[in-house]
N, C-alpha and C positions, 0 to 999 in steps of 0.2 A: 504493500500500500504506500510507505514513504516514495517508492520510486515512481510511483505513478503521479503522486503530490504537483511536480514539477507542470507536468504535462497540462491536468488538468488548472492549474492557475492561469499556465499559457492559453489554454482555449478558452478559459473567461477572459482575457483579458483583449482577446482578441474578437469577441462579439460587438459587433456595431451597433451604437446606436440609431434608431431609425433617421434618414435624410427624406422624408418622404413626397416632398413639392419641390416645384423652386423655390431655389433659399433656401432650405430646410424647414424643419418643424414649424416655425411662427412667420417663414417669410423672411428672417432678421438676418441672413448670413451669416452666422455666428454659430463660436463653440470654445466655451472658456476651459472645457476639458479635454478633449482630443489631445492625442501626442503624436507628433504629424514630424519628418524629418526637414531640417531645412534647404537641405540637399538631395538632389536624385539625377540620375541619367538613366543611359538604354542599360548600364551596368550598376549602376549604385540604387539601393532603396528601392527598387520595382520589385515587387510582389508577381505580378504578373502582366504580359499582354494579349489580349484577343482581338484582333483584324474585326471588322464587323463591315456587311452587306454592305453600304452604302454611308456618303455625307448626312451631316445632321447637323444643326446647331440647338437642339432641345439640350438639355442635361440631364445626367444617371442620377436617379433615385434609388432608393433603399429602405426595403420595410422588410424588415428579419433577416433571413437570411439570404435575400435574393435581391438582384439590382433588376431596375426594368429602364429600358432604353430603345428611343424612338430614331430611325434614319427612313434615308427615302433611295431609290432608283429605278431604272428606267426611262430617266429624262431629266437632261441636264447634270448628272452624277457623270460624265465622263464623255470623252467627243465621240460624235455620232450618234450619241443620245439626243433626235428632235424631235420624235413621235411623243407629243405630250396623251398621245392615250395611252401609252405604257407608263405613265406614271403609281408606283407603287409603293405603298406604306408600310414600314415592317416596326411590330412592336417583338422586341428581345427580352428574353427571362434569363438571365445570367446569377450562376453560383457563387456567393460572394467569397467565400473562401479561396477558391481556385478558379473561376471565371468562366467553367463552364457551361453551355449555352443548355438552358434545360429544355427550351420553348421557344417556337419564332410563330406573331404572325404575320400574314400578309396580306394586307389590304389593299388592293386596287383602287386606285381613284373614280369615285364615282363620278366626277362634274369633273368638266375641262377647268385649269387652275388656270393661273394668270402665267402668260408666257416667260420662258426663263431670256430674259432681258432686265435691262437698268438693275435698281437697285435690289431687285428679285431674288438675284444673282450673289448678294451679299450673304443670302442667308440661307436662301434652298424654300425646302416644304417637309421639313421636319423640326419648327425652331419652336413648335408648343413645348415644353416638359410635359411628361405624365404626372397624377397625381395616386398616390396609392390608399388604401387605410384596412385593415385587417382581413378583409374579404374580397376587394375587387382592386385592378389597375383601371386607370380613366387614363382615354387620349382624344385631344381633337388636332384631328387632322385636315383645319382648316375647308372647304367644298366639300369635300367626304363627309366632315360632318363630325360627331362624337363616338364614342364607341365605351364599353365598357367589355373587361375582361374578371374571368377570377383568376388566382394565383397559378390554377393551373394549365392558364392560357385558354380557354374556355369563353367563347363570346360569349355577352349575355345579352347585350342589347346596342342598337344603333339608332342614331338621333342626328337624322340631318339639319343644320343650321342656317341653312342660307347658302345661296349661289353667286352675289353678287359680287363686285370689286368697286374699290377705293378709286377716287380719280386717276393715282400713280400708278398702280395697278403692281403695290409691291408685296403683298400679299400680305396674311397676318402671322403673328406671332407671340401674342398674348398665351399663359398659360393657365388650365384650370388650376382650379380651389377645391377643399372642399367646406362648407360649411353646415353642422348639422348632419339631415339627411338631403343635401342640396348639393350638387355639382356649379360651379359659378361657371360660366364660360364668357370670356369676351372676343363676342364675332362681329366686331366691328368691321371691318373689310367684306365680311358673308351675309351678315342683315343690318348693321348697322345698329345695333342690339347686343345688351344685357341679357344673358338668356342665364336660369336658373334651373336644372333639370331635376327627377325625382332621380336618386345614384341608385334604387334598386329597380326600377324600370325604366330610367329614360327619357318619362313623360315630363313635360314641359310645366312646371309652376308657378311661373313666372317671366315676364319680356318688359325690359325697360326700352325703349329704343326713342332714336331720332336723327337728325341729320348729323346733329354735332356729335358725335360716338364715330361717324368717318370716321375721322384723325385718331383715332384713339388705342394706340398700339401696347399699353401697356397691360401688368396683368392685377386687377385689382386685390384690395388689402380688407382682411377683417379687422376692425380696429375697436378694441373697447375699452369705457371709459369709467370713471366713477358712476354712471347712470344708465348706458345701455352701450348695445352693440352697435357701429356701423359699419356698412361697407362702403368704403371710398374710390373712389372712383375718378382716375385725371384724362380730361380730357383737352382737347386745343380751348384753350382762352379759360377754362371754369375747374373747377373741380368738386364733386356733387357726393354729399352723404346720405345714402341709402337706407333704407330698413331692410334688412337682409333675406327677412321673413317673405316680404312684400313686394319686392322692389320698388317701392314707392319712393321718392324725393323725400327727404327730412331735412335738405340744407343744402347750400349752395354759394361758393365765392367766384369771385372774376378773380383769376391770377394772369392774362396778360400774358403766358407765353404764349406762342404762335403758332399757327403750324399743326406737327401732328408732336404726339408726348409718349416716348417710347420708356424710358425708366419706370420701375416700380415705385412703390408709396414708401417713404422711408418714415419713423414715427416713435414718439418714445411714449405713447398712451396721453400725450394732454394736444400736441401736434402734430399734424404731417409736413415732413415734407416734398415737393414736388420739385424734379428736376426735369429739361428738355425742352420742346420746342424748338422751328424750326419756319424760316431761314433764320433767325437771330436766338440764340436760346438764354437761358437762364433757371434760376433755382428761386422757389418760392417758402415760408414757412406759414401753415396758416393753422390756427387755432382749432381743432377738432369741437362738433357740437353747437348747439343753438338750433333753431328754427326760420327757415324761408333763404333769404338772401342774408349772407352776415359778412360781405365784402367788408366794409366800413369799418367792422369791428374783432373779425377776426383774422385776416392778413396782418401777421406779423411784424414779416419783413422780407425784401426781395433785391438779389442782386442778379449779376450779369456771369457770374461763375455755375458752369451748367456742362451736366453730361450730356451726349445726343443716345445713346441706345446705352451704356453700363449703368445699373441701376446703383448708387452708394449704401453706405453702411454706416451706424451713428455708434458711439463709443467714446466714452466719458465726458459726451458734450461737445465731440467734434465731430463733423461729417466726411468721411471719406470716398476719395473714390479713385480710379485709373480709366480716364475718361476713354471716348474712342480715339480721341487724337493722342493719346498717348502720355499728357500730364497728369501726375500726381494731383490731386485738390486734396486739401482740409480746410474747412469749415467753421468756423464758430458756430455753433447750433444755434446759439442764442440770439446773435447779430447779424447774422450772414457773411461776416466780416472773414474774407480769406486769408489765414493761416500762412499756408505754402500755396505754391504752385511751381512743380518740377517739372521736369523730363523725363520719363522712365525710362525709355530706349536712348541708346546712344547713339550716335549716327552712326546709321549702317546697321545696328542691330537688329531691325525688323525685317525679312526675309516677304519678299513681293510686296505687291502694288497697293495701294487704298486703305481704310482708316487701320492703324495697331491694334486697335482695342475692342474686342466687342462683349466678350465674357464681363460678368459681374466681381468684384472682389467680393472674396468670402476672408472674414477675421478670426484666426486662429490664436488664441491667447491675446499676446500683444505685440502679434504677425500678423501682415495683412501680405494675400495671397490673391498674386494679380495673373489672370493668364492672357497673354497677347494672342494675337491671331498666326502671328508667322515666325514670332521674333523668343519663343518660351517664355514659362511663369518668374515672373519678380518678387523675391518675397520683401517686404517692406515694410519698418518699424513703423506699428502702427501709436504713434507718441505726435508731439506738438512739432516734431524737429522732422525734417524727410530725411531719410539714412536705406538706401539699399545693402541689405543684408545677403543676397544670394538671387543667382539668375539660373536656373533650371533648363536645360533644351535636350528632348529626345531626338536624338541628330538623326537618326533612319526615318523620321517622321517627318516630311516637307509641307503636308498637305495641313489645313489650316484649324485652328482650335480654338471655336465659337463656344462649346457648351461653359457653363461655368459651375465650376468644380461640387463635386458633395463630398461632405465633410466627413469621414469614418473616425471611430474611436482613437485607432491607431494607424489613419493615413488620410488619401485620397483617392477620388476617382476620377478622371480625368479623360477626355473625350475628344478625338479629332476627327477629321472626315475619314479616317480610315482605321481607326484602333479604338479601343477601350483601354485605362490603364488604373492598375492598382498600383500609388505607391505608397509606400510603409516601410520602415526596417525589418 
Protein backbone atom coordinates (compact mmCIF):
# COMPACT_ATOMS: atom_id res chain seq x y z
CA UNK A 1 0.00 0.00 0.00
CA UNK A 2 2.81 2.62 0.86
CA UNK A 3 4.12 2.09 -2.67
CA UNK A 4 1.13 2.71 -4.31
CA UNK A 5 0.62 6.15 -1.98
CA UNK A 6 2.86 7.90 -4.47
CA UNK A 7 0.93 7.13 -7.53
CA UNK A 8 -2.22 7.60 -6.36
CA UNK A 9 -1.43 11.41 -4.94
CA UNK A 10 -0.04 11.96 -8.53
CA UNK A 11 -3.49 11.13 -10.18
CA UNK A 12 -5.36 13.45 -7.70
CA UNK A 13 -3.30 15.94 -8.26
CA UNK A 14 -3.54 15.78 -11.72
CA UNK A 15 -7.52 15.99 -12.03
CA UNK A 16 -8.76 19.05 -13.79
CA UNK A 17 -10.69 21.35 -12.69
CA UNK A 18 -13.66 21.82 -14.87
CA UNK A 19 -12.99 24.84 -17.86
CA UNK A 20 -16.36 24.47 -19.14
CA UNK A 21 -17.36 27.83 -21.41
CA UNK A 22 -15.38 30.59 -22.75
CA UNK A 23 -13.20 31.81 -20.15
CA UNK A 24 -13.82 29.36 -17.83
CA UNK A 25 -16.32 28.74 -15.17
CA UNK A 26 -17.75 32.51 -14.53
CA UNK A 27 -16.45 33.84 -17.86
CA UNK A 28 -13.51 35.75 -15.72
CA UNK A 29 -10.37 34.02 -17.40
CA UNK A 30 -8.97 33.30 -14.39
CA UNK A 31 -7.23 30.63 -11.99
CA UNK A 32 -5.50 31.66 -8.71
CA UNK A 33 -4.66 27.95 -8.24
CA UNK A 34 -3.52 26.13 -11.32
CA UNK A 35 0.37 25.37 -11.52
CA UNK A 36 0.91 25.90 -15.12
CA UNK A 37 4.88 25.96 -16.40
CA UNK A 38 6.28 29.19 -17.60
CA UNK A 39 8.08 27.51 -20.18
CA UNK A 40 7.24 24.93 -22.92
CA UNK A 41 8.25 23.93 -26.42
CA UNK A 42 7.66 20.97 -29.01
CA UNK A 43 10.36 19.24 -26.39
CA UNK A 44 9.92 20.84 -22.95
CA UNK A 45 6.54 20.80 -20.79
CA UNK A 46 4.10 19.15 -23.54
CA UNK A 47 2.12 16.46 -22.06
CA UNK A 48 0.84 15.60 -25.27
CA UNK A 49 -0.01 16.43 -29.18
CA UNK A 50 -3.03 15.57 -31.38
CA UNK A 51 -3.32 16.88 -35.03
CA UNK A 52 -7.20 17.45 -35.32
CA UNK A 53 -9.41 17.46 -38.67
CA UNK A 54 -9.60 20.97 -39.58
CA UNK A 55 -9.00 25.05 -38.47
CA UNK A 56 -10.82 26.41 -35.74
CA UNK A 57 -10.64 29.47 -33.78
CA UNK A 58 -13.41 28.27 -30.96
CA UNK A 59 -11.49 27.18 -27.76
CA UNK A 60 -11.01 23.51 -25.73
CA UNK A 61 -13.34 23.01 -22.88
CA UNK A 62 -13.26 20.78 -20.02
CA UNK A 63 -15.88 19.10 -17.91
CA UNK A 64 -14.35 16.00 -16.16
CA UNK A 65 -12.45 14.16 -17.73
CA UNK A 66 -12.96 14.98 -21.30
CA UNK A 67 -12.11 18.02 -23.55
CA UNK A 68 -14.75 18.81 -26.22
CA UNK A 69 -13.41 20.80 -29.35
CA UNK A 70 -15.01 22.57 -32.32
CA UNK A 71 -13.19 22.88 -36.13
CA UNK A 72 -14.55 23.03 -39.54
CA UNK A 73 -13.49 21.63 -43.26
CA UNK A 74 -14.36 21.24 -46.53
CA UNK A 75 -14.14 24.86 -47.41
CA UNK A 76 -11.73 27.38 -47.10
CA UNK A 77 -9.47 24.94 -44.60
CA UNK A 78 -6.90 24.49 -47.29
CA UNK A 79 -6.43 25.52 -51.38
CA UNK A 80 -8.88 24.13 -53.55
CA UNK A 81 -11.24 24.03 -50.94
CA UNK A 82 -14.20 26.58 -52.88
CA UNK A 83 -17.39 24.39 -52.87
CA UNK A 84 -18.98 26.17 -49.98
CA UNK A 85 -21.45 23.07 -49.84
CA UNK A 86 -18.90 20.99 -48.41
CA UNK A 87 -18.65 22.94 -45.63
CA UNK A 88 -18.52 20.79 -42.49
CA UNK A 89 -18.76 20.88 -38.72
CA UNK A 90 -16.98 18.50 -36.55
CA UNK A 91 -17.57 18.42 -32.66
CA UNK A 92 -14.37 16.34 -30.95
CA UNK A 93 -14.44 14.39 -27.45
CA UNK A 94 -10.95 14.12 -26.59
CA UNK A 95 -9.33 12.04 -23.26
CA UNK A 96 -7.90 14.57 -21.14
CA UNK A 97 -5.37 12.44 -19.79
CA UNK A 98 -3.61 11.37 -22.97
CA UNK A 99 -5.70 13.18 -25.75
CA UNK A 100 -7.25 10.44 -27.01
CA UNK A 101 -10.06 11.01 -29.55
CA UNK A 102 -13.15 9.13 -27.84
CA UNK A 103 -15.99 10.77 -30.31
CA UNK A 104 -16.10 12.98 -33.55
CA UNK A 105 -19.14 14.54 -34.83
CA UNK A 106 -19.95 15.76 -38.01
CA UNK A 107 -22.13 18.04 -39.01
CA UNK A 108 -22.69 19.31 -42.50
CA UNK A 109 -23.70 22.69 -43.16
CA UNK A 110 -27.20 23.18 -43.44
CA UNK A 111 -27.48 26.83 -45.15
CA UNK A 112 -24.85 28.22 -47.53
CA UNK A 113 -22.48 30.50 -44.86
CA UNK A 114 -21.04 33.70 -45.83
CA UNK A 115 -18.22 33.35 -48.56
CA UNK A 116 -14.71 32.68 -47.30
CA UNK A 117 -13.50 36.33 -48.32
CA UNK A 118 -12.47 39.66 -46.33
CA UNK A 119 -12.52 39.52 -42.85
CA UNK A 120 -14.24 35.90 -42.85
CA UNK A 121 -11.11 34.67 -43.60
CA UNK A 122 -9.74 35.98 -40.10
CA UNK A 123 -11.49 33.54 -38.30
CA UNK A 124 -13.17 30.54 -40.27
CA UNK A 125 -16.78 28.95 -39.11
CA UNK A 126 -15.66 27.26 -36.16
CA UNK A 127 -14.98 30.46 -33.66
CA UNK A 128 -18.28 29.65 -31.25
CA UNK A 129 -16.76 27.63 -28.05
CA UNK A 130 -18.83 24.88 -27.00
CA UNK A 131 -20.58 25.09 -23.74
CA UNK A 132 -20.79 21.84 -21.45
CA UNK A 133 -22.56 21.13 -17.96
CA UNK A 134 -22.92 17.50 -16.47
CA UNK A 135 -25.08 15.83 -19.20
CA UNK A 136 -24.99 17.45 -22.42
CA UNK A 137 -22.10 19.46 -24.81
CA UNK A 138 -23.88 22.65 -26.70
CA UNK A 139 -22.53 24.13 -30.12
CA UNK A 140 -23.70 26.74 -32.43
CA UNK A 141 -22.51 26.56 -35.55
CA UNK A 142 -23.52 29.75 -36.73
CA UNK A 143 -26.58 28.95 -40.27
CA UNK A 144 -26.53 25.33 -39.11
CA UNK A 145 -27.92 26.56 -36.28
CA UNK A 146 -27.53 24.88 -32.60
CA UNK A 147 -27.14 21.47 -31.71
CA UNK A 148 -26.82 19.61 -28.47
CA UNK A 149 -24.94 16.48 -27.78
CA UNK A 150 -24.44 14.03 -24.41
CA UNK A 151 -21.07 13.02 -23.27
CA UNK A 152 -21.20 10.40 -25.25
CA UNK A 153 -21.59 12.03 -28.47
CA UNK A 154 -25.16 11.36 -28.97
CA UNK A 155 -27.27 14.12 -30.68
CA UNK A 156 -30.08 15.06 -28.88
CA UNK A 157 -31.54 17.90 -30.45
CA UNK A 158 -31.16 20.80 -33.35
CA UNK A 159 -32.30 24.35 -33.31
CA UNK A 160 -31.91 26.40 -36.39
CA UNK A 161 -31.25 30.10 -35.62
CA UNK A 162 -31.46 32.16 -38.55
CA UNK A 163 -30.04 32.37 -42.05
CA UNK A 164 -29.38 35.79 -42.40
CA UNK A 165 -25.96 37.95 -42.76
CA UNK A 166 -24.49 41.05 -41.27
CA UNK A 167 -23.81 43.93 -43.84
CA UNK A 168 -19.96 42.71 -43.86
CA UNK A 169 -20.93 39.48 -44.25
CA UNK A 170 -18.16 38.31 -41.67
CA UNK A 171 -19.91 35.80 -40.08
CA UNK A 172 -20.45 35.36 -36.38
CA UNK A 173 -18.66 34.36 -33.60
CA UNK A 174 -20.21 34.99 -30.33
CA UNK A 175 -20.29 31.82 -27.87
CA UNK A 176 -23.13 30.10 -25.98
CA UNK A 177 -23.83 30.29 -22.12
CA UNK A 178 -25.52 28.46 -20.03
CA UNK A 179 -27.97 29.94 -17.62
CA UNK A 180 -30.29 27.89 -15.52
CA UNK A 181 -32.13 25.41 -17.72
CA UNK A 182 -31.48 28.02 -20.77
CA UNK A 183 -29.00 27.94 -23.48
CA UNK A 184 -28.05 31.83 -24.23
CA UNK A 185 -27.02 32.08 -27.98
CA UNK A 186 -26.19 35.29 -29.72
CA UNK A 187 -27.18 35.12 -33.43
CA UNK A 188 -26.65 38.39 -34.33
CA UNK A 189 -25.40 37.98 -37.96
CA UNK A 190 -28.28 34.77 -38.22
CA UNK A 191 -31.41 36.63 -36.92
CA UNK A 192 -30.30 39.58 -35.54
CA UNK A 193 -31.53 38.18 -32.19
CA UNK A 194 -31.03 37.08 -28.59
CA UNK A 195 -32.24 33.65 -28.71
CA UNK A 196 -32.64 31.64 -25.35
CA UNK A 197 -33.22 27.85 -25.86
CA UNK A 198 -34.80 25.06 -23.46
CA UNK A 199 -30.89 22.98 -23.18
CA UNK A 200 -33.15 19.71 -22.77
CA UNK A 201 -35.19 20.14 -25.82
CA UNK A 202 -34.09 22.99 -27.84
CA UNK A 203 -37.29 24.71 -27.87
CA UNK A 204 -37.16 28.28 -28.06
CA UNK A 205 -38.06 30.45 -24.63
CA UNK A 206 -37.31 33.31 -25.51
CA UNK A 207 -36.07 36.16 -28.62
CA UNK A 208 -34.95 39.49 -27.90
CA UNK A 209 -34.19 40.81 -31.28
CA UNK A 210 -33.72 44.18 -33.40
CA UNK A 211 -31.66 45.89 -35.81
CA UNK A 212 -29.03 47.01 -33.49
CA UNK A 213 -27.82 43.25 -32.32
CA UNK A 214 -26.31 43.60 -36.36
CA UNK A 215 -23.09 44.62 -35.00
CA UNK A 216 -23.15 42.68 -32.01
CA UNK A 217 -20.27 40.19 -32.11
CA UNK A 218 -19.67 39.47 -28.63
CA UNK A 219 -20.65 36.66 -26.33
CA UNK A 220 -22.91 37.88 -23.44
CA UNK A 221 -22.26 37.96 -19.57
CA UNK A 222 -24.49 36.64 -16.58
CA UNK A 223 -23.83 39.33 -14.06
CA UNK A 224 -25.31 39.45 -10.48
CA UNK A 225 -25.60 41.86 -8.12
CA UNK A 226 -26.68 42.66 -4.43
CA UNK A 227 -30.53 42.45 -5.88
CA UNK A 228 -30.84 40.30 -8.93
CA UNK A 229 -29.56 38.79 -11.95
CA UNK A 230 -28.73 40.34 -15.29
CA UNK A 231 -27.62 39.53 -18.52
CA UNK A 232 -25.67 42.03 -20.26
CA UNK A 233 -25.46 42.58 -23.22
CA UNK A 234 -23.00 45.10 -25.61
CA UNK A 235 -23.89 46.05 -28.49
CA UNK A 236 -22.74 49.17 -31.33
CA UNK A 237 -23.50 52.51 -29.54
CA UNK A 238 -25.75 50.81 -26.15
CA UNK A 239 -25.31 48.31 -23.94
CA UNK A 240 -28.61 46.70 -22.50
CA UNK A 241 -29.47 44.75 -19.02
CA UNK A 242 -31.68 41.89 -19.51
CA UNK A 243 -33.83 39.66 -17.40
CA UNK A 244 -32.46 36.44 -18.13
CA UNK A 245 -35.68 34.68 -17.34
CA UNK A 246 -37.56 36.80 -19.96
CA UNK A 247 -35.41 38.52 -22.19
CA UNK A 248 -37.20 41.49 -21.57
CA UNK A 249 -35.04 45.10 -21.30
CA UNK A 250 -34.41 46.09 -17.45
CA UNK A 251 -31.96 48.86 -18.58
CA UNK A 252 -30.15 50.45 -20.84
CA UNK A 253 -26.95 53.10 -21.43
CA UNK A 254 -25.56 54.98 -24.73
CA UNK A 255 -21.78 54.07 -24.51
CA UNK A 256 -20.68 55.70 -27.89
CA UNK A 257 -18.47 53.11 -29.21
CA UNK A 258 -19.05 52.57 -32.92
CA UNK A 259 -19.31 50.09 -35.16
CA UNK A 260 -19.71 46.47 -34.25
CA UNK A 261 -18.36 45.37 -30.28
CA UNK A 262 -16.59 42.10 -30.46
CA UNK A 263 -14.93 41.67 -26.75
CA UNK A 264 -16.65 40.13 -23.95
CA UNK A 265 -18.24 41.89 -20.60
CA UNK A 266 -15.53 42.37 -18.33
CA UNK A 267 -17.02 43.13 -14.44
CA UNK A 268 -16.34 42.98 -10.99
CA UNK A 269 -20.28 42.46 -9.66
CA UNK A 270 -21.15 46.54 -9.04
CA UNK A 271 -19.64 47.36 -13.17
CA UNK A 272 -19.18 46.24 -16.44
CA UNK A 273 -16.81 46.95 -18.41
CA UNK A 274 -17.07 47.40 -22.37
CA UNK A 275 -14.22 47.33 -24.63
CA UNK A 276 -14.40 47.62 -28.90
CA UNK A 277 -15.94 49.36 -31.40
CA UNK A 278 -15.09 50.12 -34.69
CA UNK A 279 -13.72 52.21 -37.03
CA UNK A 280 -12.49 54.21 -33.83
CA UNK A 281 -12.65 52.04 -30.69
CA UNK A 282 -12.43 52.56 -27.18
CA UNK A 283 -13.25 51.06 -23.56
CA UNK A 284 -16.22 52.03 -21.42
CA UNK A 285 -17.17 51.41 -17.43
CA UNK A 286 -20.67 51.62 -16.63
CA UNK A 287 -22.52 51.08 -13.44
CA UNK A 288 -24.58 47.70 -13.56
CA UNK A 289 -28.41 48.09 -12.46
CA UNK A 290 -31.21 50.66 -12.36
CA UNK A 291 -34.39 50.94 -14.43
CA UNK A 292 -35.04 52.26 -18.29
CA UNK A 293 -32.32 54.46 -19.62
CA UNK A 294 -29.48 55.34 -16.97
CA UNK A 295 -26.80 56.94 -19.57
CA UNK A 296 -26.69 60.08 -17.27
CA UNK A 297 -26.14 58.35 -14.20
CA UNK A 298 -24.52 55.38 -14.79
CA UNK A 299 -21.54 55.64 -17.39
CA UNK A 300 -18.76 55.82 -15.27
CA UNK A 301 -16.09 56.61 -17.26
CA UNK A 302 -14.69 56.40 -20.94
CA UNK A 303 -11.57 56.52 -22.79
CA UNK A 304 -9.99 55.93 -26.08
CA UNK A 305 -7.76 52.66 -24.99
CA UNK A 306 -9.61 49.79 -26.58
CA UNK A 307 -9.27 46.12 -27.80
CA UNK A 308 -10.90 45.25 -31.20
CA UNK A 309 -11.61 41.30 -30.86
CA UNK A 310 -9.24 40.12 -27.31
CA UNK A 311 -11.74 40.22 -24.69
CA UNK A 312 -9.42 41.79 -21.15
CA UNK A 313 -9.32 40.54 -17.67
CA UNK A 314 -9.71 42.60 -14.32
CA UNK A 315 -7.28 41.87 -11.30
CA UNK A 316 -6.66 43.96 -8.24
CA UNK A 317 -8.32 46.85 -9.97
CA UNK A 318 -6.41 46.91 -13.19
CA UNK A 319 -7.79 45.90 -16.52
CA UNK A 320 -5.63 44.00 -18.72
CA UNK A 321 -5.30 42.86 -21.94
CA UNK A 322 -2.90 41.95 -25.27
CA UNK A 323 -4.84 43.79 -27.60
CA UNK A 324 -5.06 42.60 -31.57
CA UNK A 325 -2.41 44.90 -32.42
CA UNK A 326 -0.29 43.48 -30.23
CA UNK A 327 0.10 46.03 -27.18
CA UNK A 328 0.06 45.30 -23.72
CA UNK A 329 -2.86 47.68 -21.80
CA UNK A 330 -3.48 48.19 -18.13
CA UNK A 331 -6.12 49.93 -17.00
CA UNK A 332 -7.04 51.75 -13.81
CA UNK A 333 -10.52 50.13 -13.39
CA UNK A 334 -11.57 52.86 -11.41
CA UNK A 335 -10.55 55.94 -13.98
CA UNK A 336 -9.94 54.48 -17.10
CA UNK A 337 -6.64 56.12 -16.71
CA UNK A 338 -3.85 53.87 -18.71
CA UNK A 339 -1.31 52.38 -16.65
CA UNK A 340 1.14 50.90 -19.47
CA UNK A 341 0.93 50.54 -22.84
CA UNK A 342 3.78 48.06 -24.49
CA UNK A 343 4.71 46.11 -27.26
CA UNK A 344 4.47 42.49 -26.85
CA UNK A 345 6.04 41.37 -30.15
CA UNK A 346 9.35 42.57 -31.14
CA UNK A 347 9.97 43.40 -34.49
CA UNK A 348 9.94 40.42 -36.49
CA UNK A 349 8.44 38.40 -33.97
CA UNK A 350 5.14 37.65 -35.39
CA UNK A 351 5.23 35.20 -38.11
CA UNK A 352 2.64 36.36 -41.22
CA UNK A 353 0.44 38.83 -42.33
CA UNK A 354 -2.44 40.94 -40.25
CA UNK A 355 -3.53 41.69 -36.64
CA UNK A 356 -0.89 39.40 -33.78
CA UNK A 357 -3.52 39.01 -31.48
CA UNK A 358 -6.76 37.40 -31.51
CA UNK A 359 -6.95 34.99 -28.47
CA UNK A 360 -8.05 36.38 -25.12
CA UNK A 361 -5.56 36.54 -22.15
CA UNK A 362 -6.27 34.14 -19.53
CA UNK A 363 -4.55 35.09 -15.66
CA UNK A 364 -2.63 32.55 -14.08
CA UNK A 365 -1.65 33.56 -10.57
CA UNK A 366 0.15 36.60 -11.05
CA UNK A 367 0.91 35.44 -14.88
CA UNK A 368 -0.81 36.64 -17.54
CA UNK A 369 -0.83 34.29 -20.41
CA UNK A 370 -1.09 35.90 -23.93
CA UNK A 371 -1.32 33.68 -27.19
CA UNK A 372 -0.44 35.57 -30.46
CA UNK A 373 -1.65 34.24 -33.71
CA UNK A 374 1.65 33.44 -35.43
CA UNK A 375 4.31 34.82 -33.20
CA UNK A 376 3.74 32.11 -29.63
CA UNK A 377 2.36 32.62 -26.01
CA UNK A 378 3.87 35.61 -23.85
CA UNK A 379 3.80 35.07 -20.49
CA UNK A 380 3.42 38.47 -18.69
CA UNK A 381 3.68 39.90 -15.10
CA UNK A 382 0.48 40.50 -14.43
CA UNK A 383 1.47 43.68 -11.73
CA UNK A 384 1.29 47.68 -12.29
CA UNK A 385 4.94 47.53 -14.09
CA UNK A 386 4.98 45.57 -17.95
CA UNK A 387 7.82 42.93 -17.40
CA UNK A 388 7.96 40.00 -20.00
CA UNK A 389 8.75 36.91 -18.37
CA UNK A 390 8.89 34.08 -21.20
CA UNK A 391 7.94 33.75 -24.93
CA UNK A 392 6.73 30.18 -25.61
CA UNK A 393 6.75 28.82 -29.60
CA UNK A 394 5.90 25.23 -30.89
CA UNK A 395 8.26 25.63 -33.89
CA UNK A 396 6.77 22.55 -36.01
CA UNK A 397 3.48 24.58 -35.78
CA UNK A 398 3.25 27.44 -38.48
CA UNK A 399 -0.26 27.57 -38.81
CA UNK A 400 -2.18 30.17 -36.62
CA UNK A 401 -3.51 30.05 -32.87
CA UNK A 402 -6.81 31.94 -32.56
CA UNK A 403 -8.47 29.69 -29.72
CA UNK A 404 -7.79 31.08 -26.24
CA UNK A 405 -6.27 28.81 -23.92
CA UNK A 406 -8.21 26.65 -20.96
CA UNK A 407 -6.81 26.62 -17.81
CA UNK A 408 -6.04 22.82 -16.21
CA UNK A 409 -5.14 22.38 -12.64
CA UNK A 410 -1.71 21.47 -13.63
CA UNK A 411 -1.22 23.19 -17.28
CA UNK A 412 -2.90 24.08 -20.40
CA UNK A 413 -4.76 23.46 -23.56
CA UNK A 414 -3.90 25.07 -26.25
CA UNK A 415 -5.23 25.18 -29.88
CA UNK A 416 -4.04 25.88 -33.59
CA UNK A 417 -5.43 25.30 -36.81
CA UNK A 418 -3.86 22.01 -36.97
CA UNK A 419 -3.12 20.44 -33.24
CA UNK A 420 -4.45 20.38 -29.82
CA UNK A 421 -1.90 20.67 -27.14
CA UNK A 422 -1.56 19.78 -23.54
CA UNK A 423 1.01 21.47 -21.78
CA UNK A 424 2.02 20.69 -18.16
CA UNK A 425 5.24 19.29 -16.46
Amino acid sequence: MKALLPLLVLATSLTAADWPRFLGPEGAAVSDTAQVPLTWSDTENLRWKIETPGPGSSSPIVKGDKIFLTCWSGYGDQEGANDPTKLKRHLLCYELATGKKLWEQVVPSKAEEDPWQGFLTEHGYATHTPVADDERVYVFFGKTGALAFDHDGKQLWHTPLGTESGRNRWGSGASPILWGDLVIINAADESRALVALDKKTGQQVWKADGDAIGMAYGTPSIISTDDRTDLVYALAEEVWGLNPETGKLRWYANHKLPGNVSPGIVTDGRIAYLFGGYPTQGSVAVKLGGKGDVTASHIVWSTNSSSYVPTPLLYQGRLHVVNDAGFALCLDAATGREIYRERVIDSGGGRGRGKPFYASTVRIGDHLYCVSRRGGTYVLAAGADFQKLAHNVFASDDSQFHGTPAILTDGLLLRSDKALYRVGK
